[in-house]
NUDRENTI-479655 format. One record per atom (N, C-alpha, C, O): atom name; x, y negated, z negated; residue number from 1. Coordinates in nm, 2 decimals, padded with zeros to 4 digits. Example, Ala and Ser with C-alpha at 12.3 -4.5 7.8 and 13.67 -1.06 7.14 Angstrom:
<rs>
+------+--------+--------+--------+-----+
: atom :      x :      y :      z :  nr :
+------+--------+--------+--------+-----+
:    N :  01.32 :  00.57 : -00.78 :   1 :
:   CA :  01.23 :  00.45 : -00.78 :   1 :
:    C :  01.32 :  00.33 : -00.78 :   1 :
:    O :  01.42 :  00.33 : -00.85 :   1 :
:    N :  01.28 :  00.22 : -00.71 :   2 :
:   CA :  01.37 :  00.11 : -00.71 :   2 :
:    C :  01.29 :  00.00 : -00.79 :   2 :
:    O :  01.34 : -00.11 : -00.80 :   2 :
+------+--------+--------+--------+-----+
</rs>
This chain:
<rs>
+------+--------+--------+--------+-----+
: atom :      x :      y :      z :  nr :
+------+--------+--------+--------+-----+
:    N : -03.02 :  02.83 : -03.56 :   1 :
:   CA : -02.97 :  02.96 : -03.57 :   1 :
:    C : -02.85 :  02.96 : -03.66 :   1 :
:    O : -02.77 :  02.87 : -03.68 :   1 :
:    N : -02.84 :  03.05 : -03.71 :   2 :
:   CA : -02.73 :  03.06 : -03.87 :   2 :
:    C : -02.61 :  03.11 : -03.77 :   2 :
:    O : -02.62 :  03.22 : -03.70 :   2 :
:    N : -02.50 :  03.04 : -03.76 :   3 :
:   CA : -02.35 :  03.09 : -03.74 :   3 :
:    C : -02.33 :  03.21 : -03.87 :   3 :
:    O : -02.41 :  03.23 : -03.96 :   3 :
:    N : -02.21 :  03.28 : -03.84 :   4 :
:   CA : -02.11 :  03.37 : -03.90 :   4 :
:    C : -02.13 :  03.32 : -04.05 :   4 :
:    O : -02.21 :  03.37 : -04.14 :   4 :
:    N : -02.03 :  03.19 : -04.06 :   5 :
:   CA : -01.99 :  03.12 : -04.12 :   5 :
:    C : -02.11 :  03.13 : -04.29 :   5 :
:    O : -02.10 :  03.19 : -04.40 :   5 :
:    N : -02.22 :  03.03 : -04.20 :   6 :
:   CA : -02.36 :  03.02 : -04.26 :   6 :
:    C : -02.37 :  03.16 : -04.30 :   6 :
:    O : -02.38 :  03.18 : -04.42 :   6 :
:    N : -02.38 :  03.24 : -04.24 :   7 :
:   CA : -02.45 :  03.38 : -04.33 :   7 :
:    C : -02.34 :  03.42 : -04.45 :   7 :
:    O : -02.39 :  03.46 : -04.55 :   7 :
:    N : -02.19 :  03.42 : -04.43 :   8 :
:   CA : -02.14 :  03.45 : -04.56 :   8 :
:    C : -02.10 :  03.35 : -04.68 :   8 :
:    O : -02.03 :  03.36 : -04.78 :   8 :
:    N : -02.22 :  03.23 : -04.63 :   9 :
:   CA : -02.22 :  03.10 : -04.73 :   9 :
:    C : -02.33 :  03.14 : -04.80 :   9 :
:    O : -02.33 :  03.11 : -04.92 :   9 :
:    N : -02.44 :  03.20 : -04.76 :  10 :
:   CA : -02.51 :  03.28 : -04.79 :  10 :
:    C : -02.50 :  03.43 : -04.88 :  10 :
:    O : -02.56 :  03.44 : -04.99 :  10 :
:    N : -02.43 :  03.50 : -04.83 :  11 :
:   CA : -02.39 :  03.62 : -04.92 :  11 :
:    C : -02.31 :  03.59 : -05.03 :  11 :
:    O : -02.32 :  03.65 : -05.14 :  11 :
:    N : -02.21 :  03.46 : -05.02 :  12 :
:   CA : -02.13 :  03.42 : -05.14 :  12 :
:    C : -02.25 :  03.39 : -05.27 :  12 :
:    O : -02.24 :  03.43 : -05.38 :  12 :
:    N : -02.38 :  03.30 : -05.23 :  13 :
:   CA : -02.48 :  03.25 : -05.32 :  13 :
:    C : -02.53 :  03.40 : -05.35 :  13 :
:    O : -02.59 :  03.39 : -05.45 :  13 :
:    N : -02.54 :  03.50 : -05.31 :  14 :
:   CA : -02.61 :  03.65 : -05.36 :  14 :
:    C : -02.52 :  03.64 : -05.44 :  14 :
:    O : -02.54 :  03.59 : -05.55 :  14 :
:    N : -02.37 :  03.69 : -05.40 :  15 :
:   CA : -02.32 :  03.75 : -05.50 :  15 :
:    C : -02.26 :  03.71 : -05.63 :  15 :
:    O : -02.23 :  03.77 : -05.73 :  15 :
:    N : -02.24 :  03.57 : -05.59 :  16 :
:   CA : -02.26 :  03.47 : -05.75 :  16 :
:    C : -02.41 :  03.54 : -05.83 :  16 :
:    O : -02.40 :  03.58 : -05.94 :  16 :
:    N : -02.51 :  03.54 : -05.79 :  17 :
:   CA : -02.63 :  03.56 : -05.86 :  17 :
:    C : -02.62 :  03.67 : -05.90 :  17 :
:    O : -02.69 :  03.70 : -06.00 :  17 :
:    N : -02.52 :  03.78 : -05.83 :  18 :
:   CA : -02.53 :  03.95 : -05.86 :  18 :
:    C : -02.48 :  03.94 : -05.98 :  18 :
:    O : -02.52 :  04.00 : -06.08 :  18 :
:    N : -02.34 :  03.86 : -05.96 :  19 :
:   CA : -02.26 :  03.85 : -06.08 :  19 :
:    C : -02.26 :  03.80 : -06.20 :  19 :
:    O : -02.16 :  03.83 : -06.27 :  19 :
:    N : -02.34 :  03.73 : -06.26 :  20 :
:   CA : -02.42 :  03.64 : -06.34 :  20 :
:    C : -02.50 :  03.75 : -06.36 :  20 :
:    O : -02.47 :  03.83 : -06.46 :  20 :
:    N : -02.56 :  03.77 : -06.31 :  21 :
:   CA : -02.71 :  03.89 : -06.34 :  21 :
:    C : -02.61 :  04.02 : -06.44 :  21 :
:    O : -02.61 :  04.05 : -06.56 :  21 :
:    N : -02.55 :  04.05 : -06.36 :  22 :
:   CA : -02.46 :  04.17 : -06.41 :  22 :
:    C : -02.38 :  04.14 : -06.57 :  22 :
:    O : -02.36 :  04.22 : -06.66 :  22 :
:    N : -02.36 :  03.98 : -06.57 :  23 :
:   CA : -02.29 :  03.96 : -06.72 :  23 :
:    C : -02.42 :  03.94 : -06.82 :  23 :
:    O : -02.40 :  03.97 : -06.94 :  23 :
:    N : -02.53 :  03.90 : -06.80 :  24 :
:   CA : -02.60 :  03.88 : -06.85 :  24 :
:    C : -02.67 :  04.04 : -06.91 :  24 :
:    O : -02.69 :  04.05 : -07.03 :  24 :
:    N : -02.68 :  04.14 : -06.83 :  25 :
:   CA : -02.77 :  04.24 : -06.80 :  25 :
:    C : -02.65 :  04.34 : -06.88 :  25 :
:    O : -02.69 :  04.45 : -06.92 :  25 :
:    N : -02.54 :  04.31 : -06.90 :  26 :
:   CA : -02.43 :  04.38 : -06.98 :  26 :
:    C : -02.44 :  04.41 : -07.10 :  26 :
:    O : -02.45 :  04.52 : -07.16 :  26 :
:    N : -02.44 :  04.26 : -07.13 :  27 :
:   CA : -02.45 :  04.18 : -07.29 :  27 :
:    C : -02.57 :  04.22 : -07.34 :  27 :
:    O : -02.57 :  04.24 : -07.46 :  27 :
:    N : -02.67 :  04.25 : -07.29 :  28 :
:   CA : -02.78 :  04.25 : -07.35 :  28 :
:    C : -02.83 :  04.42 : -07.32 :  28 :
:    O : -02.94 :  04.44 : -07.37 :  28 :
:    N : -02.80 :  04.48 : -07.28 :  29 :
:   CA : -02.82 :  04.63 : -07.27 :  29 :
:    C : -02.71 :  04.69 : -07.35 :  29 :
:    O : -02.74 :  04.76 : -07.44 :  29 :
:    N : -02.57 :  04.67 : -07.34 :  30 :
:   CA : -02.50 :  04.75 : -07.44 :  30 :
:    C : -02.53 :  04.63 : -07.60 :  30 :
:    O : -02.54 :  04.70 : -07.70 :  30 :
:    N : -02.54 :  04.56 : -07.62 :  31 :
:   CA : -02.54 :  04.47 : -07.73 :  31 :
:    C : -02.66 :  04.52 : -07.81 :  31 :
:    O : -02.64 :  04.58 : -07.92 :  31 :
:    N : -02.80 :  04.50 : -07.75 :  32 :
:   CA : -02.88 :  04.51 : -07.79 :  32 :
:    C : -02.94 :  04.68 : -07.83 :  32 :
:    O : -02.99 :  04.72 : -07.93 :  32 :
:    N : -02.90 :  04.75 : -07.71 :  33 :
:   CA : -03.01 :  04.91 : -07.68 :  33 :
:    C : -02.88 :  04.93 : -07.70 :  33 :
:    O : -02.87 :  04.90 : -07.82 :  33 :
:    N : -02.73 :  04.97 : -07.67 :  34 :
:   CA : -02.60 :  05.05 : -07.68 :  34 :
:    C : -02.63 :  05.09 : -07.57 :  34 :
:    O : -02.60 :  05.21 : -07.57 :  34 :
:    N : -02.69 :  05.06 : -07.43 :  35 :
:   CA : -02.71 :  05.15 : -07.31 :  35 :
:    C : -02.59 :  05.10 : -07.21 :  35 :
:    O : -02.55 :  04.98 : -07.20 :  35 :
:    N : -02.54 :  05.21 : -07.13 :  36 :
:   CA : -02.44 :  05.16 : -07.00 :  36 :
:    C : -02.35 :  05.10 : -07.03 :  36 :
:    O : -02.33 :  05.01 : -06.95 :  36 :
:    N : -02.26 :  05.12 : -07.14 :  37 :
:   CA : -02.12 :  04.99 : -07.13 :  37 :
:    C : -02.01 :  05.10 : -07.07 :  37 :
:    O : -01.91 :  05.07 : -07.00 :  37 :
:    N : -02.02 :  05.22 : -07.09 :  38 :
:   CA : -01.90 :  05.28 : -07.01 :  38 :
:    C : -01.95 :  05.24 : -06.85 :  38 :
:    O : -01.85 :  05.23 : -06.77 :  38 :
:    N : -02.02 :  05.23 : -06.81 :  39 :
:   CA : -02.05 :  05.20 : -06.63 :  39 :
:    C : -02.06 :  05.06 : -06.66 :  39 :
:    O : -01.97 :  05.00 : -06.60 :  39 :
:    N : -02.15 :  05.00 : -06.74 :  40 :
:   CA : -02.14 :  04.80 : -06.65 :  40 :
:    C : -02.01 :  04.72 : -06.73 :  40 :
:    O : -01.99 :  04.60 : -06.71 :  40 :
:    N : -01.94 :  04.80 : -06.83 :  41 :
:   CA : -01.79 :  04.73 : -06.90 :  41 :
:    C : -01.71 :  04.75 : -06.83 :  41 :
:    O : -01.60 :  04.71 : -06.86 :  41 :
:    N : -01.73 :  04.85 : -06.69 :  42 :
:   CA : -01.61 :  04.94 : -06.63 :  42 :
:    C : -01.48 :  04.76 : -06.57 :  42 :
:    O : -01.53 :  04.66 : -06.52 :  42 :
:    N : -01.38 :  04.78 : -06.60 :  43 :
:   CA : -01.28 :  04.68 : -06.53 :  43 :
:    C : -01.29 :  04.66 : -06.38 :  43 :
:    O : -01.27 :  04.56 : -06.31 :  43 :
:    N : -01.33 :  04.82 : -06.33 :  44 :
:   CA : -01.31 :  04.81 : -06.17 :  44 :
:    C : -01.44 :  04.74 : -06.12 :  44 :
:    O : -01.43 :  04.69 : -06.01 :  44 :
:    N : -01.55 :  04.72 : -06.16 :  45 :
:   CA : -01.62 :  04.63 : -06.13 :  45 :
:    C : -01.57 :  04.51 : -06.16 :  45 :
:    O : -01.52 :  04.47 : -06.05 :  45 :
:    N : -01.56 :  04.44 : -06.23 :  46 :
:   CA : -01.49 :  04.31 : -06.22 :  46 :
:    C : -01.42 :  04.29 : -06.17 :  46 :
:    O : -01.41 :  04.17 : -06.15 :  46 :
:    N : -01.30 :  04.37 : -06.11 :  47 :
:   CA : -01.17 :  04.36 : -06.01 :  47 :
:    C : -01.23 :  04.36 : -05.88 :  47 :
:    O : -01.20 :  04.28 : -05.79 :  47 :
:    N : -01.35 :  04.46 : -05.88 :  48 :
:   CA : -01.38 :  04.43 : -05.69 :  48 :
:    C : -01.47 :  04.31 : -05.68 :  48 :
:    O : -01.46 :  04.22 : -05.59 :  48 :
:    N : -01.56 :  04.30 : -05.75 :  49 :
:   CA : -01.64 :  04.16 : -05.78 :  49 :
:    C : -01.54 :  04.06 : -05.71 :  49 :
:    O : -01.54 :  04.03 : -05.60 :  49 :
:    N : -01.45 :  04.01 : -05.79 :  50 :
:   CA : -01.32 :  03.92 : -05.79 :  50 :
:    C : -01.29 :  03.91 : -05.62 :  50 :
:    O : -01.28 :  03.82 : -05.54 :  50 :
:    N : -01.28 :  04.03 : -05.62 :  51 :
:   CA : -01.19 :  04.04 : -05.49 :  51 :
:    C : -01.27 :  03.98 : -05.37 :  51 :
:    O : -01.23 :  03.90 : -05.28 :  51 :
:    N : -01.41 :  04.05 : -05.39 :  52 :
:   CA : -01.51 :  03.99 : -05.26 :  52 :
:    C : -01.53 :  03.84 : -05.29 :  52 :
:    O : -01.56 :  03.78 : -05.19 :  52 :
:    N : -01.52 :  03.76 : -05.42 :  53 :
:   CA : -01.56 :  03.67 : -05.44 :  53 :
:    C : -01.43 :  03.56 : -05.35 :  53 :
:    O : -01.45 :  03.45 : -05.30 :  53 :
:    N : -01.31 :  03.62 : -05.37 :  54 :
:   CA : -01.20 :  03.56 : -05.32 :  54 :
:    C : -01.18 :  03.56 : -05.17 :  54 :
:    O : -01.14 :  03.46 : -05.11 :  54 :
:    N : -01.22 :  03.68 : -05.10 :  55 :
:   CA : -01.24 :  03.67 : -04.94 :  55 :
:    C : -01.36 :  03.64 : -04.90 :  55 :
:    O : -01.40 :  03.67 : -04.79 :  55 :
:    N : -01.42 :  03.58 : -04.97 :  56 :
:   CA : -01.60 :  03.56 : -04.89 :  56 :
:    C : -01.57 :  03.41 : -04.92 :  56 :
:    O : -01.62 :  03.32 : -04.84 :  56 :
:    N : -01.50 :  03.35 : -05.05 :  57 :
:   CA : -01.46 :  03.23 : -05.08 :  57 :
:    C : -01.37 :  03.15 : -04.97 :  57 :
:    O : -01.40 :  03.06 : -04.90 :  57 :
:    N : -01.27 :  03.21 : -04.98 :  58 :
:   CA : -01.14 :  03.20 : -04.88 :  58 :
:    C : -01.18 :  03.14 : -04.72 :  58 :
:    O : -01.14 :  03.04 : -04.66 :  58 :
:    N : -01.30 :  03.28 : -04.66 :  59 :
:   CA : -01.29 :  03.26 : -04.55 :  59 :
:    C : -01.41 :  03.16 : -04.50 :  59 :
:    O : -01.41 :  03.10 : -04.39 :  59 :
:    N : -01.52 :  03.15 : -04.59 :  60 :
:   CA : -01.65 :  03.05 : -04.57 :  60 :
:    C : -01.58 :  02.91 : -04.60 :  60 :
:    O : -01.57 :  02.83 : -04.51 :  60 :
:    N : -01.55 :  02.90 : -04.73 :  61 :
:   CA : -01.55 :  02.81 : -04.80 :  61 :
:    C : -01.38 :  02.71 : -04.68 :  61 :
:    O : -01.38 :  02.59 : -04.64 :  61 :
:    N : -01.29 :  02.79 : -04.67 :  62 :
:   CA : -01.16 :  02.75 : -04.58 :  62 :
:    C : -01.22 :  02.69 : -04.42 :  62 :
:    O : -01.21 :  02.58 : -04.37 :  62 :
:    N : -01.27 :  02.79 : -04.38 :  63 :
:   CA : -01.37 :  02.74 : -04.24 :  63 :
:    C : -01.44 :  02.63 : -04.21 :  63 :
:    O : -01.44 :  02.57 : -04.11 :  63 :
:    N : -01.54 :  02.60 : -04.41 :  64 :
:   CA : -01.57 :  02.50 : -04.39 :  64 :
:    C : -01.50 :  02.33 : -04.40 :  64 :
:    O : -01.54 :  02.21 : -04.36 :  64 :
:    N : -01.40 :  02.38 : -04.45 :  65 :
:   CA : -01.26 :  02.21 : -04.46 :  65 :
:    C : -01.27 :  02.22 : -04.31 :  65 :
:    O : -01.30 :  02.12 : -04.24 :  65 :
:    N : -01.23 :  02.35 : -04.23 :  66 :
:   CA : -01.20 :  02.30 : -04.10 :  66 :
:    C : -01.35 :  02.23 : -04.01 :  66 :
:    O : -01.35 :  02.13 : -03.95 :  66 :
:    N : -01.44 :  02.31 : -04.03 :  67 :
:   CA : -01.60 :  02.26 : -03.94 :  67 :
:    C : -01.61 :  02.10 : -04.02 :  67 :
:    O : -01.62 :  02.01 : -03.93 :  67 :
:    N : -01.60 :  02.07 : -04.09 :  68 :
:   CA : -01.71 :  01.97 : -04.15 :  68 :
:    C : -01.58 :  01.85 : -04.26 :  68 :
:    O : -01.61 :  01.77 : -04.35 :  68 :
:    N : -01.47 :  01.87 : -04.22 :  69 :
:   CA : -01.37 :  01.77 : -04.31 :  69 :
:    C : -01.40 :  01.76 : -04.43 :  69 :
:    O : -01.36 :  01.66 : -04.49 :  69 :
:    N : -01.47 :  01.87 : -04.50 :  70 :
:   CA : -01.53 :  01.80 : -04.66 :  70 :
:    C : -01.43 :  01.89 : -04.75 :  70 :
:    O : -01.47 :  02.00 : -04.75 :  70 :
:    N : -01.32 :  01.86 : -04.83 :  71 :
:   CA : -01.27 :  01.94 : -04.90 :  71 :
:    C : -01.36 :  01.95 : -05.05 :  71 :
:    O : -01.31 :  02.01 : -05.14 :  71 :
:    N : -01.42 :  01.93 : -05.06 :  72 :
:   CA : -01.51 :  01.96 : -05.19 :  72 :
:    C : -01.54 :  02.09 : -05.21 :  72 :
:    O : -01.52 :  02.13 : -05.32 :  72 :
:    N : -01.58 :  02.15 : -05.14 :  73 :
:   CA : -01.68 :  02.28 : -05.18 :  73 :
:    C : -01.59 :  02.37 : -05.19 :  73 :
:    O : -01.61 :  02.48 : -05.24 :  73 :
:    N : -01.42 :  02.32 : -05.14 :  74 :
:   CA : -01.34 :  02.42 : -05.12 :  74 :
:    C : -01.25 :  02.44 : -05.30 :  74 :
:    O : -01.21 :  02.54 : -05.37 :  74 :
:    N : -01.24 :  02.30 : -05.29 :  75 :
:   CA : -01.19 :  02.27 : -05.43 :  75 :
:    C : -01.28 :  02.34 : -05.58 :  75 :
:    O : -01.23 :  02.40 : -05.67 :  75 :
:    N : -01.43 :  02.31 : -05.55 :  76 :
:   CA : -01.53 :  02.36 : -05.63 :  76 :
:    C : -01.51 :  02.54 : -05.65 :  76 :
:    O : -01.51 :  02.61 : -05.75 :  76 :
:    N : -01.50 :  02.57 : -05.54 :  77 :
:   CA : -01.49 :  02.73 : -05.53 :  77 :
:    C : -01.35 :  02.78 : -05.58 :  77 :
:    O : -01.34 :  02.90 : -05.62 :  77 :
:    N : -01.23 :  02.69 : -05.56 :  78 :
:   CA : -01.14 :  02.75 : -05.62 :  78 :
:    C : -01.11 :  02.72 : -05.79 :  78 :
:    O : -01.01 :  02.76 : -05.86 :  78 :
:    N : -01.20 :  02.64 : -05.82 :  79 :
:   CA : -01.25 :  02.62 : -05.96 :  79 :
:    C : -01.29 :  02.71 : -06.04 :  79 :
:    O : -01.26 :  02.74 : -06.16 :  79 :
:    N : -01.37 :  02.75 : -05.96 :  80 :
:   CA : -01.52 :  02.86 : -06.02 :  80 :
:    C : -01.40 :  02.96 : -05.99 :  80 :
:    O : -01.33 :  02.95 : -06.09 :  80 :
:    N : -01.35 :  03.04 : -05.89 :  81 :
:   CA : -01.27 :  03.13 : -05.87 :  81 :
:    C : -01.16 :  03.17 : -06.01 :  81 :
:    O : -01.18 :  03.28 : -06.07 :  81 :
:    N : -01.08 :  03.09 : -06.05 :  82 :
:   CA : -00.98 :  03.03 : -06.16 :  82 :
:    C : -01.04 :  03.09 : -06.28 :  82 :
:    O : -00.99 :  03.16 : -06.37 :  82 :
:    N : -01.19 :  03.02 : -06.26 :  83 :
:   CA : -01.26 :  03.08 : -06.42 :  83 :
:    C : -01.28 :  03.22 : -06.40 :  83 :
:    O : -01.22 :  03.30 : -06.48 :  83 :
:    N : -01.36 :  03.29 : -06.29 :  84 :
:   CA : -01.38 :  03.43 : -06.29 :  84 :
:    C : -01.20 :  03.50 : -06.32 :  84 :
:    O : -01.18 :  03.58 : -06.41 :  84 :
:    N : -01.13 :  03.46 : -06.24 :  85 :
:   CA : -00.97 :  03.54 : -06.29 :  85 :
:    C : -00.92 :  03.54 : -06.46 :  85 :
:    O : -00.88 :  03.63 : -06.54 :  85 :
:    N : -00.95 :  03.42 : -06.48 :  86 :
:   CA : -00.93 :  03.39 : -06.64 :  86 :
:    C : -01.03 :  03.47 : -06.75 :  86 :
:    O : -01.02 :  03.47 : -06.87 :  86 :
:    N : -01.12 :  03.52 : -06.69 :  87 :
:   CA : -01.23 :  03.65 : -06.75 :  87 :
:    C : -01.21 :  03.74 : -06.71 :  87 :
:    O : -01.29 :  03.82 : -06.76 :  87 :
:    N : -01.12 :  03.79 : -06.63 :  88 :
:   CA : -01.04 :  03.95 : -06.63 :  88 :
:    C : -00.95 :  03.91 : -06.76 :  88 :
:    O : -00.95 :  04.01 : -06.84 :  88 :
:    N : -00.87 :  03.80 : -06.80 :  89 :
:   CA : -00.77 :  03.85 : -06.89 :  89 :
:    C : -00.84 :  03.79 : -07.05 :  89 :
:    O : -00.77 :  03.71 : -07.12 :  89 :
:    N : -00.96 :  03.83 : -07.08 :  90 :
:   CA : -01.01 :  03.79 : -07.20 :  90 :
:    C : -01.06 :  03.94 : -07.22 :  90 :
:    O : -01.04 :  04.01 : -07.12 :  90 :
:    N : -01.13 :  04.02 : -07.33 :  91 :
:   CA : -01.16 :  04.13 : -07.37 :  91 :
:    C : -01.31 :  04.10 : -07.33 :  91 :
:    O : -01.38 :  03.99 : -07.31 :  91 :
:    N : -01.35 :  04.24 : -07.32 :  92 :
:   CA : -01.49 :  04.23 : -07.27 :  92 :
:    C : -01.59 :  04.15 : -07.41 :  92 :
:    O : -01.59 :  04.18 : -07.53 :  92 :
:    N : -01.67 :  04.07 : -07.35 :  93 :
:   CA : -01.78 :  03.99 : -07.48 :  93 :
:    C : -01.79 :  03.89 : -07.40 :  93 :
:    O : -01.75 :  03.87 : -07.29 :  93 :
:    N : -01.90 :  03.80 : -07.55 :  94 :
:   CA : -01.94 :  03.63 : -07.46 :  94 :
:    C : -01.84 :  03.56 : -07.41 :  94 :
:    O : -01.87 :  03.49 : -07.31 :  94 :
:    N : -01.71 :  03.54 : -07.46 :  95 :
:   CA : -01.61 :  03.47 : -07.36 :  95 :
:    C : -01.58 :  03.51 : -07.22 :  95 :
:    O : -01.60 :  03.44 : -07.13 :  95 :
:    N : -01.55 :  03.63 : -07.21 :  96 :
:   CA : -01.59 :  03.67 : -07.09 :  96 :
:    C : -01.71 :  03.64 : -07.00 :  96 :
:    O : -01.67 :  03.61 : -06.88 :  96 :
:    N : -01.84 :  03.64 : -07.02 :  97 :
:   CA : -01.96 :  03.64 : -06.98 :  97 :
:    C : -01.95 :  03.49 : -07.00 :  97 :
:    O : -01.97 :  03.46 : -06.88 :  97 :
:    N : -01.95 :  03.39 : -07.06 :  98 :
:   CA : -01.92 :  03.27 : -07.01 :  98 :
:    C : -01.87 :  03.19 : -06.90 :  98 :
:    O : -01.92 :  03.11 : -06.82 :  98 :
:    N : -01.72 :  03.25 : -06.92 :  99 :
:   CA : -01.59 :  03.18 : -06.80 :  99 :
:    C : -01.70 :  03.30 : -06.66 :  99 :
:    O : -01.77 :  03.26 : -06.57 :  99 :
:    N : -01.67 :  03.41 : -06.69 : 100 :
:   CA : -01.77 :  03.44 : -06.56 : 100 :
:    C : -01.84 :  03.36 : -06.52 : 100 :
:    O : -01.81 :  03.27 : -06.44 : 100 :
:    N : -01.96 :  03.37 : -06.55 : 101 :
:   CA : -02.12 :  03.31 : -06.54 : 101 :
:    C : -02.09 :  03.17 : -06.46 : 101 :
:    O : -02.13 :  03.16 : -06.34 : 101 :
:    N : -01.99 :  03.03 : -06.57 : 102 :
:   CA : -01.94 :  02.94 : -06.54 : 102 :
:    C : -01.88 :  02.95 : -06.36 : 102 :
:    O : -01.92 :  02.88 : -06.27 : 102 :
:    N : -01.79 :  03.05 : -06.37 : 103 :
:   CA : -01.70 :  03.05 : -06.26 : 103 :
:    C : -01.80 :  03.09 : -06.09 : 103 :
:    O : -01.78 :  03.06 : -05.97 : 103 :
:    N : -01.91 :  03.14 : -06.15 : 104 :
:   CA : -01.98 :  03.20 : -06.01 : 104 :
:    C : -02.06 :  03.09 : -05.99 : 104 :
:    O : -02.08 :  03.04 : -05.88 : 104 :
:    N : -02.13 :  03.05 : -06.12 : 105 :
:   CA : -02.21 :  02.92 : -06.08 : 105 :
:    C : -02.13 :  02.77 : -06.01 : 105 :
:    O : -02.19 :  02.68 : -05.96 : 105 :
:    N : -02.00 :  02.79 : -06.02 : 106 :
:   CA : -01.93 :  02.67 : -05.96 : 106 :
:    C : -01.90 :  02.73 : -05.81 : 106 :
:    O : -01.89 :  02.65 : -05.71 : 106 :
:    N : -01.89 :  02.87 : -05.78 : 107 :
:   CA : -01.84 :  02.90 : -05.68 : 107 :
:    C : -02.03 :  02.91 : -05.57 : 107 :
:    O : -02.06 :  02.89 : -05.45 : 107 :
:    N : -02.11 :  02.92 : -05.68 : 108 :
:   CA : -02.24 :  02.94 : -05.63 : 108 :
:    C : -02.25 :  02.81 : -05.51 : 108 :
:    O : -02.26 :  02.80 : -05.38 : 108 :
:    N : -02.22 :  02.69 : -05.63 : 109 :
:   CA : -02.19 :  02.52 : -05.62 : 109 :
:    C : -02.18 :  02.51 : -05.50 : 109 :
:    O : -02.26 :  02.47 : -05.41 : 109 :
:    N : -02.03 :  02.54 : -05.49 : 110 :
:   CA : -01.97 :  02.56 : -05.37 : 110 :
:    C : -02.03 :  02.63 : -05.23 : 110 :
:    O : -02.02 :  02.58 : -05.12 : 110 :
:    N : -02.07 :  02.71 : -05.26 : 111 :
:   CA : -02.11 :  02.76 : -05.14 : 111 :
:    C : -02.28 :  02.69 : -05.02 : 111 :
:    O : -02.32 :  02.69 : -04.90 : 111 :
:    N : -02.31 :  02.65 : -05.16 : 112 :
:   CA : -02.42 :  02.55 : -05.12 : 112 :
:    C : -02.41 :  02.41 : -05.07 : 112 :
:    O : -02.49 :  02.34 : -05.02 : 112 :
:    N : -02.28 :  02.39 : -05.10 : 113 :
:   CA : -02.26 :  02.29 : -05.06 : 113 :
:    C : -02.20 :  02.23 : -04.93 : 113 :
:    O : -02.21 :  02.12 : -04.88 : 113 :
:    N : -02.12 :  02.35 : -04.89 : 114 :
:   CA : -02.10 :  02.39 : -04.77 : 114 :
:    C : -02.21 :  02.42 : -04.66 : 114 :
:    O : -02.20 :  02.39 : -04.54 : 114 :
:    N : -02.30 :  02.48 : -04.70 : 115 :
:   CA : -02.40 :  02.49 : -04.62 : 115 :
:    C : -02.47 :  02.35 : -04.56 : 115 :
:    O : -02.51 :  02.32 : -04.45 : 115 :
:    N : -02.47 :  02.27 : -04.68 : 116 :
:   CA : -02.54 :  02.13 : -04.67 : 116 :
:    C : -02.45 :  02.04 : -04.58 : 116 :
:    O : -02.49 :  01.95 : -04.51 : 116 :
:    N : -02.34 :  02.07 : -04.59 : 117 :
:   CA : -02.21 :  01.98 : -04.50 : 117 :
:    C : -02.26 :  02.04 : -04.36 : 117 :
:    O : -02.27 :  01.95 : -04.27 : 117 :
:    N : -02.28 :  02.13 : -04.33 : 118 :
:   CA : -02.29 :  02.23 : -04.20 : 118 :
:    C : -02.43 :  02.18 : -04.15 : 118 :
:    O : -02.43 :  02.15 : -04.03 : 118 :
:    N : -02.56 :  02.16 : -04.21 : 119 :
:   CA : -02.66 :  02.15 : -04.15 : 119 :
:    C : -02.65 :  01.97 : -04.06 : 119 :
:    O : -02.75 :  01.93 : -03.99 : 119 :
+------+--------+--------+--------+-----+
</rs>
């Protein structure tokens, strides 16, 4: 049976994937066709992105140091975290969509890895 815990170790790996999907699906619809950059360039999506990514991190990833003694996954996620903040203060483009992409796939890292400590 999946604890609390487990299911928002879980939602953290969605929404890494949402987020990645979204930098990718950016770049290539306003780049290529000019379609949607006033809606998927918008800042307040990257600011709430960030935000969920920071309390879904905080409270899975913090939970897990305490269940399972492993500070790794916690360290990894505030890694990946670091990069997504550091791509709010770059202008919208591939640097941005990089340090993102980077930052959710480390936080993805993390969240799986926590899961693996837990089983």
């Amino acid at each position: 049976m999946l604890t609390i815990r487990d299911r928002f170790d879980r939602v953290g790996v969605v929404l890494s994937g949402l987020c990645a999907l979204h930098c990718v699906l950016s770049i290539v619809l306003v780049s290529v066709l000019g379609l949607g950059g006033e809606i998927l360039l918008t800042p307040a999506i990257h600011e709430i992105g960030l935000a969920l990514a920071i309390a879904v991190g905080v409270v899975t990833l913090g939970l897990g140091v305490l269940r399972h003694r492993q500070a790794g996954p916690l360290l990894i996620g505030a890694g990946g975290i670091s990069l997504m903040s550091l791509a709010l203060l770059v202008p919208h483009g591939p640097k941005e969509a990089m340090l993102t992409i980077a930052g959710v796939a480390l936080v993805a890292t993390a969240h799986i890895r926590n899961l693996r400590h837990a089983a």
